[in-house]
C-alpha positions in Angstrom: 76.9 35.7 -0.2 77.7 39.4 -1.0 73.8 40.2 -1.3 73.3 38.7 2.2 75.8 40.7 3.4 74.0 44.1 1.4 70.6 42.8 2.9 72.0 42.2 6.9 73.6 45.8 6.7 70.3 47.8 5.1 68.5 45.6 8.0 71.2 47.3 10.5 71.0 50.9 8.8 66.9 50.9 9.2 67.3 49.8 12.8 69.5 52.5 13.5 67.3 55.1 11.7 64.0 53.9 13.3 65.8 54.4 16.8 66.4 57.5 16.0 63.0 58.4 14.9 60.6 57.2 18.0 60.1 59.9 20.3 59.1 58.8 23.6 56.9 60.0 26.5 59.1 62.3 27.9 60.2 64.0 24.1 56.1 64.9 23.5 55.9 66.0 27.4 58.7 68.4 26.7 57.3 69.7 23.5 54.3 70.1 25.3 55.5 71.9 27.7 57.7 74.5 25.2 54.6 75.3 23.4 52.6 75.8 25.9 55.1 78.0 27.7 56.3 80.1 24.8 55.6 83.4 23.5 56.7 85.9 20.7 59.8 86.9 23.0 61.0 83.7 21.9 60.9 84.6 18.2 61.9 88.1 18.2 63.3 90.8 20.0 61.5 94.6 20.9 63.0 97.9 21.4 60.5 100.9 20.9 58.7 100.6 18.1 61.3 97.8 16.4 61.0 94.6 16.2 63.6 92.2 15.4 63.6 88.4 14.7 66.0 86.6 16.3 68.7 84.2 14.1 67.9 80.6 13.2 70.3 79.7 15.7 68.5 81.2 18.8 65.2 79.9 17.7 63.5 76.7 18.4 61.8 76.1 15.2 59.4 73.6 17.0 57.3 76.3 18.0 56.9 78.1 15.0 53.5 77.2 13.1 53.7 79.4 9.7 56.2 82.1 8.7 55.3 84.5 5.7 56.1 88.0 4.3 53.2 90.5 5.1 52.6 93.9 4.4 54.8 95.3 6.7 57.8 93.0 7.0 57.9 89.7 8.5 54.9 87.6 9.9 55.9 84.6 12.2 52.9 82.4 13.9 52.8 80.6 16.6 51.9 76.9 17.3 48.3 76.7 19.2 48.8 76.0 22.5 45.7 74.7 23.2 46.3 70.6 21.5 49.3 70.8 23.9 47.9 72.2 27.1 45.0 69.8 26.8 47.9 67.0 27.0 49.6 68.7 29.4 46.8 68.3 31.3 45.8 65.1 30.6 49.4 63.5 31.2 49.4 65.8 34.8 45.8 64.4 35.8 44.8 67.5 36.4 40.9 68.4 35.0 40.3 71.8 34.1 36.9 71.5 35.7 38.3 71.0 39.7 42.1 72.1 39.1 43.1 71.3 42.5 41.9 67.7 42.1 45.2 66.2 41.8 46.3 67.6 45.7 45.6 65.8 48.5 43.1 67.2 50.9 44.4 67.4 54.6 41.6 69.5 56.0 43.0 72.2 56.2 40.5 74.2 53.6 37.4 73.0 55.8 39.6 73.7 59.3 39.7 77.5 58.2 36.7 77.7 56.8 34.8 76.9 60.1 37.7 79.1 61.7 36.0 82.1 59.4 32.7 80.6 60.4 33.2 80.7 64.4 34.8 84.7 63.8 31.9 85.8 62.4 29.1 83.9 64.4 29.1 86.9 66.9 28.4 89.7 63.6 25.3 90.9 62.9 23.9 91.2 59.5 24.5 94.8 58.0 21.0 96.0 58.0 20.1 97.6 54.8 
């Protein structure tokens, strides 16, 4: 009886943990959306010439890629934006090759464009 009781609460404890662990939809759009959107500023500070890193605890390790020691002090790197904005984009339905494609046309790009076209019926060419 007392193992079955040990089995029923290591079943409980790895539910608990695997909760914990899945990240959903929204956690991965977020991280996305941190990497894609962060820069050096959010690793150190500049003043002049000097350049500080900021503490552990104003860092968001998640965007850090590699840190090492290099010739002249510290060397932090980045993660590549790029995986992440590709997702971005993909989640968003946007297409890089027609990045407008996800508004909705109301005419009002072909409205000013004849506008344009009916102002400058009356113009001659330039002549060369």
């Amino acid at each position: 009886m007392q193992r079955e009781d040990i089995q029923a609460e290591i079943k409980r404890l790895k539910a608990i943990k695997r909760e914990q662990l899945l990240a959903d939809g929204d956690d991965l759009l977020e991280l996305a959306q941190r990497v894609v959107f962060s820069d050096i500023t959010d690793i150190a500070n500049f003043k002049g010439n000097t350049v500080k890193l900021k503490s552990d605890q104003e860092v968001d390790g998640q965007l850090i890629k590699k840190i090492g020691a290099g010739r002249h002090g510290p060397m932090v790197e980045l993660k590549d934006e790029k995986p992440y904005l590709e997702l971005l984009v993909r989640i968003t339905g946007l297409d890089q090759e027609n990045p407008n494609a996800h508004m909705k046309d109301d005419g009002f790009i072909e409205a000013l464009q004849q506008e344009v076209a009916d102002v400058w019926a009356d113009e001659e060419p330039p002549s060369d």
